[in-house]
C-alpha positions as CSV (number, residue, x, y, z in Angstrom):
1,X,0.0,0.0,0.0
2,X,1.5,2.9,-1.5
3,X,1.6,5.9,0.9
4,X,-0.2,9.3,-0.6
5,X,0.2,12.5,1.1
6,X,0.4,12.9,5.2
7,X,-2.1,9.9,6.5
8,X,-3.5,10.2,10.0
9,X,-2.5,9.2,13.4
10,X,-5.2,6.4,13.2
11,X,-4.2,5.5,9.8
12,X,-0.1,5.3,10.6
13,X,-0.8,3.6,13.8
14,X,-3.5,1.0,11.9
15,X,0.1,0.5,9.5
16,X,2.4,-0.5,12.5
17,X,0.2,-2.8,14.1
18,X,-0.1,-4.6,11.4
19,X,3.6,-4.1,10.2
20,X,4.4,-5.7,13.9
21,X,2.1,-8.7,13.4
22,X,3.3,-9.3,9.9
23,X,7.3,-8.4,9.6
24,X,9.8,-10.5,9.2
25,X,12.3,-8.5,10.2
26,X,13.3,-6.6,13.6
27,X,10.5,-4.0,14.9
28,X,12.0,-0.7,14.3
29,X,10.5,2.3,13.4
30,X,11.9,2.0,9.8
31,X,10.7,-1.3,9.3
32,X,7.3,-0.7,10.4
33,X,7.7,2.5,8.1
34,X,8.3,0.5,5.2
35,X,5.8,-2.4,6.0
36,X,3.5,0.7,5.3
37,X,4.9,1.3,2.1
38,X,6.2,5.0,3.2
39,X,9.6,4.4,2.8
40,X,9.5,7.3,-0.2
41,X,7.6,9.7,1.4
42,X,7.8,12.2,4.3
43,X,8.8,9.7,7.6
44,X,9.0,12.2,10.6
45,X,4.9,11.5,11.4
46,X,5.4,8.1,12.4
47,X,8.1,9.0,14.6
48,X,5.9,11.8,16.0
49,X,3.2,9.9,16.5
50,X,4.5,8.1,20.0
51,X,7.7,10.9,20.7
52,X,4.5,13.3,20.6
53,X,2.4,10.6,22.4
54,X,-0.3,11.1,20.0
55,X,-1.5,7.3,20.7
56,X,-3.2,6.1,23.7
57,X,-2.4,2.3,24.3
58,X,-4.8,2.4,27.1
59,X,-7.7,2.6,24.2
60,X,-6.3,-0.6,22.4
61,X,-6.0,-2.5,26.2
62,X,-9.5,-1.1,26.7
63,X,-11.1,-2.8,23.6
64,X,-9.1,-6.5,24.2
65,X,-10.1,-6.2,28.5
66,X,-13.7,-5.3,27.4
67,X,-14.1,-8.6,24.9
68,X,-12.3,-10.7,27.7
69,X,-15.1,-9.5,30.2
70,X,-17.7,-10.1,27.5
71,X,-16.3,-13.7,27.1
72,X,-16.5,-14.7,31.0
73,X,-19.4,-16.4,32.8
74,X,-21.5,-14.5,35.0
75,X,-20.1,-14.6,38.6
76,X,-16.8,-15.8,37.2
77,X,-14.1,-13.5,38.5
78,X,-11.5,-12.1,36.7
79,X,-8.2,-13.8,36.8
80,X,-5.2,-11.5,36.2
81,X,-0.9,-12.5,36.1
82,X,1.0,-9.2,36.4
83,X,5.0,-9.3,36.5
84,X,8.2,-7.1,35.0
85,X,10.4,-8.0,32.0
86,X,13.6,-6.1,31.2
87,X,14.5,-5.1,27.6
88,X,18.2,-5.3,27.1
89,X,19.6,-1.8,25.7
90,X,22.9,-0.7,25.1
91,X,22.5,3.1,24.2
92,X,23.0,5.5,27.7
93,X,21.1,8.1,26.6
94,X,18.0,5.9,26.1
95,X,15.1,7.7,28.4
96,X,14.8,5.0,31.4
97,X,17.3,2.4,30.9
98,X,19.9,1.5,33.4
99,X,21.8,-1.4,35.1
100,X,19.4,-4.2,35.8
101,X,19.8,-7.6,37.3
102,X,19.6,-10.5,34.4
103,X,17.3,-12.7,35.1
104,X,18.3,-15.2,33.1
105,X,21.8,-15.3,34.6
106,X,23.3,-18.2,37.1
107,X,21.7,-18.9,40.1
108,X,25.3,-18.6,41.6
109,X,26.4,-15.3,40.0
110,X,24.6,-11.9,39.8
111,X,24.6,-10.5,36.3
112,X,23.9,-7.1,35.6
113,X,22.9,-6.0,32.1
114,X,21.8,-2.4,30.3
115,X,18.0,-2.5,30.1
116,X,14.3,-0.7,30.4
117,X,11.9,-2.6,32.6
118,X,8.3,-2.6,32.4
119,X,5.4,-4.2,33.9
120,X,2.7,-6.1,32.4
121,X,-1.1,-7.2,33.2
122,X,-2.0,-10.5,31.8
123,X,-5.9,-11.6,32.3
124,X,-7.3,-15.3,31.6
125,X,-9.2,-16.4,28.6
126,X,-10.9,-19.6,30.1
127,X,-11.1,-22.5,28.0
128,X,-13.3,-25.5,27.6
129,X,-10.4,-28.2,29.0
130,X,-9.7,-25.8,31.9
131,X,-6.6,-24.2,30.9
132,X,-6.4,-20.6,29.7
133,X,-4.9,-18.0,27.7
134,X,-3.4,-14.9,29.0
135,X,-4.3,-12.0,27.1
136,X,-2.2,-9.1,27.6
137,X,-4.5,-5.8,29.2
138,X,-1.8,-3.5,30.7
139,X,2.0,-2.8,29.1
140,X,3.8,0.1,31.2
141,X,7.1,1.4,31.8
142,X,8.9,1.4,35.1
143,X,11.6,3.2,34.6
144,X,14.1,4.2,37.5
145,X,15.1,7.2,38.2
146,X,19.0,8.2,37.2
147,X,21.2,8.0,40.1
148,X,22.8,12.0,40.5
149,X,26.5,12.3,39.8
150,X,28.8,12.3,42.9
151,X,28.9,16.2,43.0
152,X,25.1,16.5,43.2
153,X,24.0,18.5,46.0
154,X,22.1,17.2,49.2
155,X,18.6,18.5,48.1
156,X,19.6,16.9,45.2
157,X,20.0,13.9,46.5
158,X,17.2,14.2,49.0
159,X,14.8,14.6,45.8
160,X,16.1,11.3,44.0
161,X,15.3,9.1,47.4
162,X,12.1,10.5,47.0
163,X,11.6,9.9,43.5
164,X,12.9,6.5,44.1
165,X,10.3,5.7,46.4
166,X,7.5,7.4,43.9
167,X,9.0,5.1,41.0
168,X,8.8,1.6,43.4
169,X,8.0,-1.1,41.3
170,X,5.3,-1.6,44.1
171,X,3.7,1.5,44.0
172,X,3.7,1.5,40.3
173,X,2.2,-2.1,40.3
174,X,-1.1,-1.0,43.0
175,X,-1.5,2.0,40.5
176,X,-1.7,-0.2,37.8
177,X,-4.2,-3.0,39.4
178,X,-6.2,-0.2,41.2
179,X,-7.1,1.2,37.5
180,X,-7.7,-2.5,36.2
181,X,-9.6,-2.7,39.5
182,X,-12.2,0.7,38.7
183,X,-12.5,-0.4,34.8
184,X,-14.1,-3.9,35.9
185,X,-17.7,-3.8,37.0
186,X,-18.2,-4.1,40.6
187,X,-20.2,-7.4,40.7
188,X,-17.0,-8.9,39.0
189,X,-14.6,-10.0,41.7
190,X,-10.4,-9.7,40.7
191,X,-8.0,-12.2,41.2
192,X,-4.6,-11.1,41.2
193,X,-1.4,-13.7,41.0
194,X,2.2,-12.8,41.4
195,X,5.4,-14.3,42.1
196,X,7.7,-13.7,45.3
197,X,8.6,-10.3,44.2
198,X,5.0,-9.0,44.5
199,X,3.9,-10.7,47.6
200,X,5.8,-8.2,50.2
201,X,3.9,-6.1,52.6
202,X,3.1,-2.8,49.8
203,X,1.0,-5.1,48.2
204,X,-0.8,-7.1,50.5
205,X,-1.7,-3.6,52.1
206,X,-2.5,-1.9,49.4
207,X,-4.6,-4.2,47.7
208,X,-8.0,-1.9,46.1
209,X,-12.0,-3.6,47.4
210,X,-12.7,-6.6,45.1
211,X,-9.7,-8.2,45.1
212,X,-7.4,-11.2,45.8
213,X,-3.7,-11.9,45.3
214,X,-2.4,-15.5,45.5
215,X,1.4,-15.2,45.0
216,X,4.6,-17.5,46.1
217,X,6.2,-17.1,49.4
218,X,9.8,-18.1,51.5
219,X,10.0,-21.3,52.6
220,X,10.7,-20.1,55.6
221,X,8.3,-17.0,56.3
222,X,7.3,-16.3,59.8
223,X,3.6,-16.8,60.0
224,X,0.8,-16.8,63.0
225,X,-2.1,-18.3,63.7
226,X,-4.9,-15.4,64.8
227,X,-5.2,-14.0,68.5
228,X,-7.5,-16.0,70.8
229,X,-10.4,-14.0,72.2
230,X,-9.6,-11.7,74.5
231,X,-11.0,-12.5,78.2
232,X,-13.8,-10.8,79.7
233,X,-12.0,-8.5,82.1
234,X,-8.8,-8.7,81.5
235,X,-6.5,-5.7,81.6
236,X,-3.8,-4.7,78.9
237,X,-3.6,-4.6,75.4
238,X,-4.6,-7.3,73.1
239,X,-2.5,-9.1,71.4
240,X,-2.4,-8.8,67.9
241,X,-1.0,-12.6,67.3
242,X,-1.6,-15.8,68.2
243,X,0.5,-18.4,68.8
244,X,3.5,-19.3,66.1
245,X,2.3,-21.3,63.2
246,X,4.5,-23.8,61.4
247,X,6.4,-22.5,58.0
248,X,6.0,-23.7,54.8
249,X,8.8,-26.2,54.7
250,X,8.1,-27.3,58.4
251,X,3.9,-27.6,57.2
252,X,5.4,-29.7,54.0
253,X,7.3,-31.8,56.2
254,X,5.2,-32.4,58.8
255,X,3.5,-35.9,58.9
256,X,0.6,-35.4,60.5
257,X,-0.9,-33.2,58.2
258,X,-2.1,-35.5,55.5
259,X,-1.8,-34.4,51.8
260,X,-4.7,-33.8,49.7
261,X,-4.9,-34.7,46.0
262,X,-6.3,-31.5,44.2
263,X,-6.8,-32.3,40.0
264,X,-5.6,-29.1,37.7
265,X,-4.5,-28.6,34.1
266,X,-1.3,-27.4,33.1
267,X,1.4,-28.2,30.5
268,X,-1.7,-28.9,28.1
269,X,-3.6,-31.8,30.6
270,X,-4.7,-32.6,33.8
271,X,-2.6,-33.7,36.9
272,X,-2.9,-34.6,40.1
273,X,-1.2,-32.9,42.2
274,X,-0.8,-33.1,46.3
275,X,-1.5,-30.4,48.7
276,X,-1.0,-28.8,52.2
277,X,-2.9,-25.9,53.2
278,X,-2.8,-23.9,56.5
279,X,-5.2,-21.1,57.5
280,X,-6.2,-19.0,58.3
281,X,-2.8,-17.3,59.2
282,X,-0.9,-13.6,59.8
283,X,2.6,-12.6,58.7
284,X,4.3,-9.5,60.6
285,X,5.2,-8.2,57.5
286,X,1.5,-7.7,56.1
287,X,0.0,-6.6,59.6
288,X,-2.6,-7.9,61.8
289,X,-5.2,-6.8,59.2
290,X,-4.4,-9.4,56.3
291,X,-5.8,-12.6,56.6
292,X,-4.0,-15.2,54.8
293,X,-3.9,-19.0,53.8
294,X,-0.3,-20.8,53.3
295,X,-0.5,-23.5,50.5
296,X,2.5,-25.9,49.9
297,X,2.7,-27.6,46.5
298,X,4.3,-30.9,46.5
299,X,6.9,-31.2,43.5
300,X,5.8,-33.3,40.6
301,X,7.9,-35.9,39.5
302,X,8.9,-36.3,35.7
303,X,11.1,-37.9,32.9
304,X,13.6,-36.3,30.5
305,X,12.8,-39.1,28.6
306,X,10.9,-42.8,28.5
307,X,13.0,-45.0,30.8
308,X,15.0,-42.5,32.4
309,X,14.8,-42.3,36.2
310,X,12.2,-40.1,37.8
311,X,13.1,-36.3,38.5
312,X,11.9,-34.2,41.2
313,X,11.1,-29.9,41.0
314,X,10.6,-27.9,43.6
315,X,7.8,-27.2,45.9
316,X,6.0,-24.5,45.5
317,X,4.9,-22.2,48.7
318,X,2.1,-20.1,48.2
319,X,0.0,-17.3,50.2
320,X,-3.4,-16.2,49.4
321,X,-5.3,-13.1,50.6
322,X,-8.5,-15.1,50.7
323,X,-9.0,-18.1,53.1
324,X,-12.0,-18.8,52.2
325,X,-11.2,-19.6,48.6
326,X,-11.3,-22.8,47.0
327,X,-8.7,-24.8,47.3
328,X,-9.2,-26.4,43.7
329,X,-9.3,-22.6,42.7
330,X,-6.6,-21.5,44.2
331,X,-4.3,-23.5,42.9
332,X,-5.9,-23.1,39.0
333,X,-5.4,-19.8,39.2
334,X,-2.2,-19.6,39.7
335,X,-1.0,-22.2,37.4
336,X,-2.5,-19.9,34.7
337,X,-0.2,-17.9,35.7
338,X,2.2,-19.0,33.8
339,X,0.9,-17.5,30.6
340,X,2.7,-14.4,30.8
341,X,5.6,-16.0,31.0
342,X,4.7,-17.0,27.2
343,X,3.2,-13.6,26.6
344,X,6.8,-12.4,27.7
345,X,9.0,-14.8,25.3
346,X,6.7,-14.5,22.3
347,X,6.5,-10.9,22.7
348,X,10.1,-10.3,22.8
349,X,11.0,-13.3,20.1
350,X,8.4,-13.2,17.7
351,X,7.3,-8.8,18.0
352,X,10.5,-7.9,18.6
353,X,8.9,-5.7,21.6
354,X,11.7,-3.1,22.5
355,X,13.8,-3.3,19.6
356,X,13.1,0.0,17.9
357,X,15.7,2.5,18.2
358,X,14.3,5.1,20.2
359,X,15.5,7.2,23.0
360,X,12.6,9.8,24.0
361,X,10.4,9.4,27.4
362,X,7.2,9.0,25.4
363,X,8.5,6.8,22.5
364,X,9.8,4.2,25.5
365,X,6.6,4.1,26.4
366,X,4.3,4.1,24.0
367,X,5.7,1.9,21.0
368,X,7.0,-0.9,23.0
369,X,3.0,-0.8,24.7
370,X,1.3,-0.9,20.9
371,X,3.8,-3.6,20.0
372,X,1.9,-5.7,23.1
373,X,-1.6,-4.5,22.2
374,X,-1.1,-5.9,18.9
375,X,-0.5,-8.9,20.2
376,X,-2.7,-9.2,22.6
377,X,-5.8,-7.8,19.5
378,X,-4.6,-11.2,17.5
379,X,-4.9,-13.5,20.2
380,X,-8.5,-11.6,21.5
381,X,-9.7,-12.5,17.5
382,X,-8.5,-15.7,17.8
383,X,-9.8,-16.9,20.7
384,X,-13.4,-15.4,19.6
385,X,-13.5,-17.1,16.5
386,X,-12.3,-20.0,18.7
387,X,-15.4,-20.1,20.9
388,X,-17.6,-19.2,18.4
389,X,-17.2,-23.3,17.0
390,X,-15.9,-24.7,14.3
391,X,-17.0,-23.1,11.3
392,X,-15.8,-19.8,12.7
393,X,-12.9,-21.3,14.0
394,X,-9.4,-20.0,11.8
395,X,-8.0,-22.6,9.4
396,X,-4.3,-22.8,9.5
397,X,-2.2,-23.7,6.9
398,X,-1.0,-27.7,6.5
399,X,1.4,-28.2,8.8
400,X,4.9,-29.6,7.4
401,X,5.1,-33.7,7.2
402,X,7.3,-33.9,10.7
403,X,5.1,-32.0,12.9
404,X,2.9,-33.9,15.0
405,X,-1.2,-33.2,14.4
406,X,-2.8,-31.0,16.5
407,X,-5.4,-32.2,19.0
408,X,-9.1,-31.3,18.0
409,X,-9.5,-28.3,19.8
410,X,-6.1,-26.8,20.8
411,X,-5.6,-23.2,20.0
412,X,-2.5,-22.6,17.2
413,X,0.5,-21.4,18.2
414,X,1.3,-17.5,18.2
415,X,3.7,-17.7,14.6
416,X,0.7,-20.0,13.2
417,X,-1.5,-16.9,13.2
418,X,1.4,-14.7,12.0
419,X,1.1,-17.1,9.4
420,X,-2.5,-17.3,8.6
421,X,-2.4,-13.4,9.0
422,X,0.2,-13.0,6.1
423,X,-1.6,-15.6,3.5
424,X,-4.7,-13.3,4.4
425,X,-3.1,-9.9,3.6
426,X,-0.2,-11.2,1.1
427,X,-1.5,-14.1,-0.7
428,X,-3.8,-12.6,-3.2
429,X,-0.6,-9.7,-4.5
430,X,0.8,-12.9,-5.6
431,X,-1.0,-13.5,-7.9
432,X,0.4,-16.7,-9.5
433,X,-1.0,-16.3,-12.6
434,X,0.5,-13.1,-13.7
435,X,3.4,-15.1,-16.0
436,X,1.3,-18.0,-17.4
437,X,2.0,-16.7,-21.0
438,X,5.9,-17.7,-20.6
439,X,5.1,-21.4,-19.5
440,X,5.9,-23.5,-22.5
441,X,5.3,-27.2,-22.6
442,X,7.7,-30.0,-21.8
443,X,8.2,-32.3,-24.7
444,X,7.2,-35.8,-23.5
445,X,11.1,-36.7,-24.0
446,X,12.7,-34.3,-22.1
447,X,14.2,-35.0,-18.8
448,X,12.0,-33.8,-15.7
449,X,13.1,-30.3,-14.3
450,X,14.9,-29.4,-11.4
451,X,12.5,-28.5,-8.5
452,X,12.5,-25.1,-7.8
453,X,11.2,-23.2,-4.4
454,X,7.7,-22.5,-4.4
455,X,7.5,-18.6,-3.7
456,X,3.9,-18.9,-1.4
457,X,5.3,-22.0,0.4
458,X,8.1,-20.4,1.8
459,X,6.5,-16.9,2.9
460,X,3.3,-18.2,4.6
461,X,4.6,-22.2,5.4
462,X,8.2,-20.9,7.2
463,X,8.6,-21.6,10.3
């Protein structure tokens, strides 16, 4: 599509999204520029567009949160992941990047590598075996604030601690679930899941009306069981815990509290898998006012491969701001958790989310965030033509011989539907019949041709 003229915001950001969902190559600006077929006209819009922060990525959350809430059952509450990636930079003048700690580096060694780090909401799509799909519905920047040279004066100084504390992953998290929180109706209950790094005392505290947060704990956090009753007449001041409750590692190894089997899915099936619970319970850190509920996961065992001997992970210790919840619950909702894990990998691998080359305050945050909405837009029109049955349901394209076939049912994998998107847009500018009057016929004597690559089967069949 030939570019004519100046085109709109809507129009140039229409362009990207779909330049993101179809390239092939990294996600820069100039890429996306030329996906649009601009590349010989006037650029400097589409950088304008997020350096002037003419688009609002809460809109294109908006529309993919509103057809999740459309697609839940009545009374069904809404169950969100939320968790921070880094994006590995190595310009210093980038607006908000800085020394981060790799994640993916030894558990014996702390790595640190030049990166931006942002936060992201992930909310379940249920599905019909009891898994889910995480759709993205928040992408946001946490910077942190430039540390002031060694001359810097103490009010200088005095004003980055303070900005430090405003710019808390915490605090920017709770902002971020309290407006998730006020655009859900209020008869729909929120279920929040974390890992360790979430489940500290700013959260548990700060947690908006209407909602829960199951997230992983120490093994060894200091928990109490609640006050007794205080005695008619007695003198003094209450006490605001009860006796000291066993850990998670002492509940877990503790034989007289027998395991319960509890059936989830994960990993694309059902398991069974064995469970301690504890509750209701306080932890110091949270205060007197937080009720909680201590879960310990046994590790399930598993095989590298058929006949090799049995492996063990490890447990998994969790805390949850309702007691009263369902155990069977509980622990589904936090395996879904594991979606944005996926949302994180694809994102990165397959969008290239974070790789354009751009250094301004609003750029950082506003390109990266429409690279994720366009994600999460494909996988919302998937998963509706998904429910709607099978003739709605997208066809993908025949598999190569050495995959395996796909179960009846199972939602395609993110590059499928990159796939499926490009024979939809590209397929019919082929147009394979454009050089039909060069084809002459083979004389029945001549030797068979050499096969040559078929030009459709390698741009929509690639892997």
């Amino acid at each position: 599509m030939a570019a004519t003229g100046t085109p709109s915001c809507a129009a140039l950001l229409h362009g990207h999204m779909l330049g993101v969902l179809l390239g092939q190559s990294r996600a820069t600006v100039t890429n996306l520029i030329c996906s649009r077929g601009g590349q010989h006209h006037d650029w400097s819009a589409d950088y304008r567009l997020y350096s002037r922060g003419r688009v609002d990525e809460a809109v294109l959350f908006g529309r993919a949160r509103d057809a999740l809430l459309d697609a839940l059952p009545a009374g069904e509450p809404l169950v969100a992941a939320i968790d921070d990636t880094i994006v590995r930079k190595t310009g210093r003048k980038i607006h908000g990047s800085g020394w981060k700690r790799d994640p993916l580096g030894p558990a014996f060694q702390t790595n640190l590598v030049h990166a931006r780090r942002y936060l992201q909401i992930s909310a379940a799509w249920p599905l019909e075996d009891g898994g889910a799909r995480m759709v993205p519905v928040g992408f946001h920047h946490a910077p942190t604030p430039r540390k002031p040279g060694k001359d810097a004066t103490p009010a200088r100084l005095k004003d980055h601690r303070e900005a430090l504390k405003q710019h808390n992953l915490n605090r920017v998290a709770l902002e971020h679930v309290g407006g998730l929180r006020r655009d859900i109706p209020d008869g729909r209950h929120l279920v929040l899941c974390g890992d360790g790094s979430f489940t500290n005392k700013a959260v548990l505290r700060g947690l908006p009306d209407g909602c829960t947060y199951i997230g992983r704990t120490r093994k060894d956090t200091a928990l109490h069981h609640p006050p007794e009753p205080p005695v008619p007449g007695a003198t003094g001041r209450p006490p605001r815990y009860g006796k000291k409750a066993p850990t998670a590692e002492e509940l877990r190894q503790d034989d007289s509290v027998p395991w319960q089997i509890i059936t989830a899915h994960a990993a694309g099936k059902r398991h069974d898998f064995r469970v301690k619970t504890c509750g209701p319970v306080l932890w110091p850190k949270a205060g007197p006012g937080v009720m909680l509920r201590l879960v310990v996961i046994a590790p399930l065992a598993y095989r590298l491969k058929k006949g090799s001997r049995l492996l063990y992970r490890e447990p998994a210790y969790l805390l949850c701001t309702d007691p009263d919840l369902p155990l069977e619950k509980l622990l589904q909702y936090y395996l879904w958790r594991w979606g944005i894990e996926v949302n994180f990998r694809e994102e990165k691998t397959l969008l290239g989310t974070g790789e354009a080359q751009v250094r301004t305050a609003a750029s950082n945050r506003h390109l990266p965030a429409v690279t994720v909405a366009a994600y999460s837009l494909l996988w919302i029109a998937a998963l509706q033509c998904h429910a709607a049955g099978d003739g709605d349901r997208p066809r993908s394209l025949a598999p190569p011989k050495w995959r395996k076939d796909r179960p009846d049912g199972m939602l395609p994998a993110t590059g499928e539907l990159q796939r499926l998107l490009r024979y939809e847009i590209w397929a019919g500018a082929l147009r394979p019949g454009t050089f039909h009057r060069f084809v002459t016929r083979r004389p029945p004597d001549a030797s068979a041709p050499e096969p040559r690559p078929d030009l459709a089967a390698t741009l929509f069949a690639a892997a």
